[in-house]
PAVEXDO-192353 format. One line per 4 residues: number of its first residue (from 0); their letters; for each residue x, y, z of N, C-alpha, C. Coordinates in nm, 2 decimals. Example, Ala and Ser with C-alpha at 12.3 -4.5 7.8 and 13.67 -1.06 7.14 Angstrom:
0	as	1.32:-0.57:0.78:1.23:-0.45:0.78:1.32:-0.33:0.78  1.28:-0.22:0.71:1.37:-0.11:0.71:1.29:0.00:0.79 $
END
This chain:
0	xxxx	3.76:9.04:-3.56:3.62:9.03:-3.59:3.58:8.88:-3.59  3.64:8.79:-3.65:3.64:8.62:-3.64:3.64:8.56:-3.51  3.71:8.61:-3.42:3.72:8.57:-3.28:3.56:8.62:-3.22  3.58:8.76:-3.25:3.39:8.82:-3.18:3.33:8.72:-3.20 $
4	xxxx	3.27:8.71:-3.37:3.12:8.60:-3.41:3.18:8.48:-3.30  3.32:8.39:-3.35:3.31:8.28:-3.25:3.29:8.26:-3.14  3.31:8.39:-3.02:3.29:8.43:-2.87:3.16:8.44:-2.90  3.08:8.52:-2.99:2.94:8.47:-2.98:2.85:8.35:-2.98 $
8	xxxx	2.87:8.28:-3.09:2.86:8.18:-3.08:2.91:8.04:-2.95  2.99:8.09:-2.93:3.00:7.95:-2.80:2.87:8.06:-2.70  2.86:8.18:-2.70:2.79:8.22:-2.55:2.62:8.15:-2.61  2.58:8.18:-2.69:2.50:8.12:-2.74:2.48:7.97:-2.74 $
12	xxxx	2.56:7.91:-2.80:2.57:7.78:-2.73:2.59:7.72:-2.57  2.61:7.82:-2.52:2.60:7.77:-2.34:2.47:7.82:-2.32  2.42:7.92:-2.35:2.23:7.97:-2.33:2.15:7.88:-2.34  2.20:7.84:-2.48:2.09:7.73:-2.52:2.11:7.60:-2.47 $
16	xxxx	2.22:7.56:-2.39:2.25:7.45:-2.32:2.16:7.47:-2.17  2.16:7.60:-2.17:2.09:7.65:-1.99:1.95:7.63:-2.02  1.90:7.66:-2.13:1.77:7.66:-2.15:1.74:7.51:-2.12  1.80:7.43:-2.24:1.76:7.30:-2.24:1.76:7.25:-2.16 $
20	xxxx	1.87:7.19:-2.10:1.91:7.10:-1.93:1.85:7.20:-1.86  1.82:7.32:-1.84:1.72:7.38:-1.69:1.61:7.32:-1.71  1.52:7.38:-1.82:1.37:7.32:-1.81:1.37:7.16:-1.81  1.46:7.10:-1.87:1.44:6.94:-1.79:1.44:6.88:-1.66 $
24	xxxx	1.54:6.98:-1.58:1.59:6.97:-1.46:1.49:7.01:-1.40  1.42:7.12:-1.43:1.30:7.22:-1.37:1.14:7.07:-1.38  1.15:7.02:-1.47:1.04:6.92:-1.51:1.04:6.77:-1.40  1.21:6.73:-1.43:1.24:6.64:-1.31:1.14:6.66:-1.16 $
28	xxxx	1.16:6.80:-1.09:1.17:6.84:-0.99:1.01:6.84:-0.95  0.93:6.91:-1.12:0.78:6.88:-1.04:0.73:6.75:-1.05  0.78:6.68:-1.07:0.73:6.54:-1.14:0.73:6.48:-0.95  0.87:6.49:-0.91:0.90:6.46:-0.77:0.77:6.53:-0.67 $
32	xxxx	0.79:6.68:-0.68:0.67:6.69:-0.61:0.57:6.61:-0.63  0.51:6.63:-0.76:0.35:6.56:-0.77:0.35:6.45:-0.68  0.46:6.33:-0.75:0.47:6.20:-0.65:0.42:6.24:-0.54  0.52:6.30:-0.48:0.54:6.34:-0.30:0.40:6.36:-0.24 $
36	xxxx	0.29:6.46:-0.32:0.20:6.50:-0.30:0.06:6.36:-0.30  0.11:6.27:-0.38:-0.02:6.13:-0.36:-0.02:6.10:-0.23  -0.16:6.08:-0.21:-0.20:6.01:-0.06:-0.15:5.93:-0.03  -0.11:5.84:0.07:-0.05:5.75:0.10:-0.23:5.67:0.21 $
40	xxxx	-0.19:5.53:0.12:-0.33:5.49:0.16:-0.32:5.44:0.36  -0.49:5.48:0.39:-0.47:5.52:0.47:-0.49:5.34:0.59  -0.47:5.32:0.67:-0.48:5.18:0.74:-0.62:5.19:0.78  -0.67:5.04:0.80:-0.81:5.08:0.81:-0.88:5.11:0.93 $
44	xxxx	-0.86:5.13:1.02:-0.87:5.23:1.20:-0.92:5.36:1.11  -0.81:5.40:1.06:-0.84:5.54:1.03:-0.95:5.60:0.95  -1.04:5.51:0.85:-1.17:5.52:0.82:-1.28:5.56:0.89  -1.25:5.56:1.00:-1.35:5.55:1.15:-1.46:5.68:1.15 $
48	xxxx	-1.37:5.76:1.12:-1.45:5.93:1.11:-1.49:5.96:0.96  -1.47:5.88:0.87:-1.53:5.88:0.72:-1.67:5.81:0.67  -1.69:5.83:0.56:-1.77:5.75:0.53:-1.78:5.63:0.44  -1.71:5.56:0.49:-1.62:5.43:0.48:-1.70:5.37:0.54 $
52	xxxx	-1.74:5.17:0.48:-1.82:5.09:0.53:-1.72:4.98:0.50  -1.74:4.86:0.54:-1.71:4.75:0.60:-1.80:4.65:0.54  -1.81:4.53:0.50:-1.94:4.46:0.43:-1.88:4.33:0.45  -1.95:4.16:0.52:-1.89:4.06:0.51:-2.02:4.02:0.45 $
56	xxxx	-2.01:3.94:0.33:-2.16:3.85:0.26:-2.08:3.69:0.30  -2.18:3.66:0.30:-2.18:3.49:0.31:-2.25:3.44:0.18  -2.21:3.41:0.07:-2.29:3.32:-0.05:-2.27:3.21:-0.02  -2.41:3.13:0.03:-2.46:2.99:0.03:-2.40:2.88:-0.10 $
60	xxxx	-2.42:2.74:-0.11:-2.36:2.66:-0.24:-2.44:2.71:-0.34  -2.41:2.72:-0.44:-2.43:2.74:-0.60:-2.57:2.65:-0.61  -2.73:2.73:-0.62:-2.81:2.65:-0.60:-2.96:2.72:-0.66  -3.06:2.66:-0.69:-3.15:2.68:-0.78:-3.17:2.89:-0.73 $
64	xxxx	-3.20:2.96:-0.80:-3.21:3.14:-0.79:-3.33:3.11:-0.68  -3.42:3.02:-0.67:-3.55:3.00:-0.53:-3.49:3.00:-0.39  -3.36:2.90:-0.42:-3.34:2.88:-0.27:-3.21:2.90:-0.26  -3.15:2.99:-0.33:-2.99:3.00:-0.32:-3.05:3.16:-0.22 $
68	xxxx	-2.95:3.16:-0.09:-2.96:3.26:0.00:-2.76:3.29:-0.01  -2.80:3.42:0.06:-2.68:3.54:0.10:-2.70:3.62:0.21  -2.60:3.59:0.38:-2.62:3.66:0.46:-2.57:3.79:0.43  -2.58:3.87:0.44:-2.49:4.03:0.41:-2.46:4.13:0.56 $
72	xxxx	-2.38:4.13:0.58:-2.39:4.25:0.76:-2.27:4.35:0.65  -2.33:4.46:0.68:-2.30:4.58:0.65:-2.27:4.71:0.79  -2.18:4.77:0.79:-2.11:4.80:0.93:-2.07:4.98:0.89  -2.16:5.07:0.94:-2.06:5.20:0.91:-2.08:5.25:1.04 $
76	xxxx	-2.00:5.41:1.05:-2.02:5.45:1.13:-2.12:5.50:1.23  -2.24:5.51:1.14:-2.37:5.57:1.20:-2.48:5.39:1.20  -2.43:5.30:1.12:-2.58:5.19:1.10:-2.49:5.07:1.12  -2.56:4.96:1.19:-2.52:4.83:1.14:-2.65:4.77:1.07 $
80	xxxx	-2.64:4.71:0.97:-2.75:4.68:0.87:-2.74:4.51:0.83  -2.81:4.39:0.88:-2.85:4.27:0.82:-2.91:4.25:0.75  -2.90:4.20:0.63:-2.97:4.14:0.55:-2.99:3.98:0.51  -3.10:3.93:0.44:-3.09:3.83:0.39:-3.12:3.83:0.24 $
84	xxxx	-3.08:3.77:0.17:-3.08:3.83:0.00:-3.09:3.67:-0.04  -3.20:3.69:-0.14:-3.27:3.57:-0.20:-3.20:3.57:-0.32  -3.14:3.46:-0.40:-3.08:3.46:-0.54:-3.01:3.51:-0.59  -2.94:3.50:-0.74:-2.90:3.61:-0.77:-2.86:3.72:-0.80 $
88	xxxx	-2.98:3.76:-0.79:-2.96:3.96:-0.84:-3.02:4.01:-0.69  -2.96:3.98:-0.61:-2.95:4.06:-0.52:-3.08:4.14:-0.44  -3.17:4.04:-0.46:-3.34:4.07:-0.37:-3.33:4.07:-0.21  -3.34:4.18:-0.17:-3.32:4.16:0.01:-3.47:4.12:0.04 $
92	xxxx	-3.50:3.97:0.11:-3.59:3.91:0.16:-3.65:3.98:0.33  -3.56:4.02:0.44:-3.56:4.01:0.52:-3.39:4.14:0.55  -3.45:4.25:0.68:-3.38:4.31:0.72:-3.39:4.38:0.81  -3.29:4.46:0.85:-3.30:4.51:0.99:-3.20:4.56:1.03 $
96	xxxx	-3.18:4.70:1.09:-3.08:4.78:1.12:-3.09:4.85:1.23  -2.98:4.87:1.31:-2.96:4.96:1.43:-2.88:5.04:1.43  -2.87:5.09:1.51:-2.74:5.26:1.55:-2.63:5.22:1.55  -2.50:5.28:1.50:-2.39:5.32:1.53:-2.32:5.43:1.58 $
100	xxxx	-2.17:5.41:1.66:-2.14:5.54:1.66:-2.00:5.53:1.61  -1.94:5.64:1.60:-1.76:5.64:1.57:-1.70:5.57:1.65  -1.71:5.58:1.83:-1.62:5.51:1.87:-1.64:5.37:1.91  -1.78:5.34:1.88:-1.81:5.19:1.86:-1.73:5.10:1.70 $
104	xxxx	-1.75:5.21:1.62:-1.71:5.17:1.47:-1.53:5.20:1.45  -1.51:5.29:1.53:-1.35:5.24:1.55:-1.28:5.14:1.63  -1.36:5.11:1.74:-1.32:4.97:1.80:-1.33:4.86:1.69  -1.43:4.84:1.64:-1.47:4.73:1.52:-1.35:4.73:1.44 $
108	xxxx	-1.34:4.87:1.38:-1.24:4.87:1.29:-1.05:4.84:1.31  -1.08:4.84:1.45:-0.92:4.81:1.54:-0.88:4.68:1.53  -1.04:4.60:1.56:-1.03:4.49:1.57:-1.04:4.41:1.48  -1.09:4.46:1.34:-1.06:4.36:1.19:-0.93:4.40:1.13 $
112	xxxx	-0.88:4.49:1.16:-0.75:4.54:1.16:-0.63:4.38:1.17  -0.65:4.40:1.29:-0.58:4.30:1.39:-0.57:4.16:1.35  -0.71:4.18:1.26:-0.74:4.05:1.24:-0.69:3.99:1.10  -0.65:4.09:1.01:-0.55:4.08:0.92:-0.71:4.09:0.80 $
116	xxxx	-0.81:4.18:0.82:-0.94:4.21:0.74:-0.86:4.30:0.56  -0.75:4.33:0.56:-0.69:4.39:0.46:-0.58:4.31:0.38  -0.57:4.20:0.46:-0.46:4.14:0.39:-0.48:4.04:0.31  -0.41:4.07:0.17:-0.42:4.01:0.06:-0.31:3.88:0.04 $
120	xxxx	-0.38:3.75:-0.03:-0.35:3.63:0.00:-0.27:3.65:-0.14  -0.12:3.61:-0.16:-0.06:3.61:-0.28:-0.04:3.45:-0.31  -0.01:3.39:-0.43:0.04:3.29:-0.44:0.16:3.22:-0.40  0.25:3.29:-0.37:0.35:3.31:-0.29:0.33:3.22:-0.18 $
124	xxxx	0.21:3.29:-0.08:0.15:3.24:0.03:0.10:3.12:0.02  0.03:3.07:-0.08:-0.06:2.96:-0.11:-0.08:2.96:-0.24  -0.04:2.85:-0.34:-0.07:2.84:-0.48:-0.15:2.85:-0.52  -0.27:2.78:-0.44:-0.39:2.79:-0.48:-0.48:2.92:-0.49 $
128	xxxx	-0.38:3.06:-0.44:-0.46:3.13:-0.41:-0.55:3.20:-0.56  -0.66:3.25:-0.52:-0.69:3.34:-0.69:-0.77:3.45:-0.65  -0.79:3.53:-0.72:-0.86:3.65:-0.74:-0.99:3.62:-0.78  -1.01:3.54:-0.89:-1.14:3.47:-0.88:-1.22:3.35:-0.81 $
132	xxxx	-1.32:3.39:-0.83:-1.46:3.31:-0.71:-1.54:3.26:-0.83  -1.54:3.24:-0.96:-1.60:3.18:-1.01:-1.62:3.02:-1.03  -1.73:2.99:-0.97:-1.74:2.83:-0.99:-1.64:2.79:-0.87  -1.60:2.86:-0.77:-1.51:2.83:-0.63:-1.65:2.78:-0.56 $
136	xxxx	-1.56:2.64:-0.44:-1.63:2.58:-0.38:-1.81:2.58:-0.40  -1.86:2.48:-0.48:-2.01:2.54:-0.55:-2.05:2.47:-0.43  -2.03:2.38:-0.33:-2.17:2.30:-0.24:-2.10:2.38:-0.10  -1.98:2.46:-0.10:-2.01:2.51:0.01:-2.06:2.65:0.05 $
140	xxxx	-1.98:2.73:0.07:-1.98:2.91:0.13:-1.85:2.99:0.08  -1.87:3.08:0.04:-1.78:3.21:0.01:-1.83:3.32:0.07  -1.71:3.31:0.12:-1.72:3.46:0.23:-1.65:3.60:0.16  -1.70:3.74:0.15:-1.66:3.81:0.06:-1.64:3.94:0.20 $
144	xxxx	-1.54:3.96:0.16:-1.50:4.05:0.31:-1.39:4.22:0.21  -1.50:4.36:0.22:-1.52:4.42:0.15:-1.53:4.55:0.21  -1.42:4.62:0.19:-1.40:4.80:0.24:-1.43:4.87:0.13  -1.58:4.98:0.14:-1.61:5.05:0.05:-1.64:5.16:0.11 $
148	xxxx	-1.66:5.28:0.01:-1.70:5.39:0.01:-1.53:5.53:0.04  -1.45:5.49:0.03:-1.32:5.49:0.05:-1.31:5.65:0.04  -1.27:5.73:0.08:-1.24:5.88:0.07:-1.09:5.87:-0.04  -1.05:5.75:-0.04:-0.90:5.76:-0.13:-0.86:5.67:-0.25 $
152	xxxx	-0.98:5.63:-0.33:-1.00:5.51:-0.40:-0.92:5.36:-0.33  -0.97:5.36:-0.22:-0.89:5.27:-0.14:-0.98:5.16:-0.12  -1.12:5.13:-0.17:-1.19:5.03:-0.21:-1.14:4.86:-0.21  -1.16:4.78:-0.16:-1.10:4.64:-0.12:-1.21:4.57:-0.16 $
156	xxxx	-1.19:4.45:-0.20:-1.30:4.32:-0.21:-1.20:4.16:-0.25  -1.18:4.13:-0.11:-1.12:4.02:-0.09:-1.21:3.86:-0.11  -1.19:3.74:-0.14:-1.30:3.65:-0.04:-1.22:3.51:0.00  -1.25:3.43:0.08:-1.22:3.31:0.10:-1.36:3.22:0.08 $
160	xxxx	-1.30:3.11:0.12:-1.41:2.98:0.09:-1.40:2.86:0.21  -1.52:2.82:0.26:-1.51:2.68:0.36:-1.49:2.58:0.27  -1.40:2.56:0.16:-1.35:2.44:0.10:-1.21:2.43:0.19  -1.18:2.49:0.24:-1.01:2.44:0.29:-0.93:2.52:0.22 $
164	xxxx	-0.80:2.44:0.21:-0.64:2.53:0.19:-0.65:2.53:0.03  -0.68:2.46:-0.05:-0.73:2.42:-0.19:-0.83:2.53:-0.25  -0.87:2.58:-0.19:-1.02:2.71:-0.23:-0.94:2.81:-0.16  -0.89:2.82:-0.15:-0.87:2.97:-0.04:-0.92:3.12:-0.09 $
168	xxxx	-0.92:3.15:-0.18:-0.94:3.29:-0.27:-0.84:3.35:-0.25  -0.87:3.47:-0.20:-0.75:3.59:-0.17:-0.76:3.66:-0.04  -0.82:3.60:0.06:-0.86:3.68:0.19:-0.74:3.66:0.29  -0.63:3.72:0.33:-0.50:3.62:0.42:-0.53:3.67:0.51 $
172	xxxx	-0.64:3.73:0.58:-0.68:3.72:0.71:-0.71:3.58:0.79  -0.75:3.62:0.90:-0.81:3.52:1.00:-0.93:3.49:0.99  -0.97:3.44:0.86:-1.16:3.43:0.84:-1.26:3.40:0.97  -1.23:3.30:1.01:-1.32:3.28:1.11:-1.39:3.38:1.19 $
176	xxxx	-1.24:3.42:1.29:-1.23:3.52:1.33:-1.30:3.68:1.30  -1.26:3.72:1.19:-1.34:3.78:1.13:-1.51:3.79:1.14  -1.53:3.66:1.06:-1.70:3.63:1.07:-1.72:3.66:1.17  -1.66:3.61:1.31:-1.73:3.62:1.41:-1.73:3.76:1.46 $
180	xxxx	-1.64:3.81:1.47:-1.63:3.97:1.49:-1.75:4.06:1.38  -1.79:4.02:1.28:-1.89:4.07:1.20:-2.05:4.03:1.28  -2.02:3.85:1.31:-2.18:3.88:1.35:-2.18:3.87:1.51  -2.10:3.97:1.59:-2.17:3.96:1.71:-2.17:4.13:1.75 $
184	xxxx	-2.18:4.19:1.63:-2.22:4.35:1.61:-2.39:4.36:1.61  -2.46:4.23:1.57:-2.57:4.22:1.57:-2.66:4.14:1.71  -2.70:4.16:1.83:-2.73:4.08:1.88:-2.84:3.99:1.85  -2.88:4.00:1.77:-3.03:3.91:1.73:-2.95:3.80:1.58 $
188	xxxx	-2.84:3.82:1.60:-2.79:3.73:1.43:-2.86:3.58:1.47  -2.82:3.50:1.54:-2.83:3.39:1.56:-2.99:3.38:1.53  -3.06:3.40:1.60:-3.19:3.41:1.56:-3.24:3.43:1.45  -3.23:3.56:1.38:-3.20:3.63:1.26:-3.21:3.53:1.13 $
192	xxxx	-3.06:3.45:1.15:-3.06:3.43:1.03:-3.07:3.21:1.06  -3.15:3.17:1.16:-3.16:3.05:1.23:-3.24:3.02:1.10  -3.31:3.05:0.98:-3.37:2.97:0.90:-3.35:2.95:0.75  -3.23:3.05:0.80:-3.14:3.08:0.65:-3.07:2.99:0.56 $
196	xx	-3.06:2.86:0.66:-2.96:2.73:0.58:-2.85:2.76:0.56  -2.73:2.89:0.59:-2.61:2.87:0.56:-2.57:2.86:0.68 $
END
């Protein structure tokens, strides 16, 4: 009868060892799924068919709220949209927009791609680099180069500065480049913005 209870007892103690290590094992395994199941963010081409926008602002030097100006070109699939924005808080002075289409807005998007429009400047890269723009180059230009509306919280806002290698912000794209691929979406820019002072 001493041997029974003990034969019981160990089988009971292997149950309760199956219970335990299973449901941990069992918890391991969804945890892996869940992972497996997050989006994997998507490159930026593939925005093309979403409604995902694109935005490069130009902020003028650090200058009285009257005459401090901001170019803004805003880029989706359906609109290209220029603005000019007076001051601070964001007053659009002057604007104007035309048509888009997907496969116009996925060429755009191929080509700031290319142009390294997503790539983030680490310190690594450049010491100087930072995440902040406060009080960055105040008598020149900050450029703010900006993927919104994102289907995947995949939202970006990078910027550089026409101070040089010393100001750089965080933009490790091709800035120039860039710019220029932003304002020749508009054919009236030059004109446009010819009284703008930046």
């Amino acid at each position: 009868m001493r041997y029974f209870a003990i034969f019981l007892v160990f089988i009971a103690l292997i149950l309760f060892g199956i219970v335990i290590f299973g449901g941990n094992s069992g918890s391991k395994s969804n945890k892996s799924t869940s992972s497996s199941s997050v989006q994997a963010p998507k490159a930026l081409p593939d925005y093309a068919d979403t409604g995902a926008i694109v935005r490069l602002t130009t902020d003028g030097p650090i200058n009285g709220d009257d005459i401090h100006r901001q170019i803004q070109l805003t880029v989706s699939s359906t609109t290209r949209t220029l603005d000019i924005i007076q001051g601070y808080q964001g007053t659009v002075i002057q604007t104007e927009s035309f048509a888009n289409n997907e496969p116009a807005y996925s060429a755009f998007l191929n080509a700031l791609y290319k142009s390294g429009y997503t790539l983030k400047l680490t310190s690594k890269q450049n010491k100087f680099a930072s995440d902040s723009d406060q009080g960055s180059c105040p008598l020149g230009d900050r450029y703010y180069y900006q993927l919104m509306n994102t289907d995947n919280n995949a939202d970006q806002s990078l910027w550089s500065s026409s101070c040089g290698k010393t100001v750089p912000g965080n933009f490790g794209g091709a800035g120039p480049l860039v710019q220029q691929l932003f304002q020749v979406q508009f054919g009236n820019y030059n004109v446009f913005t010819q009284n703008v002072g930046i």
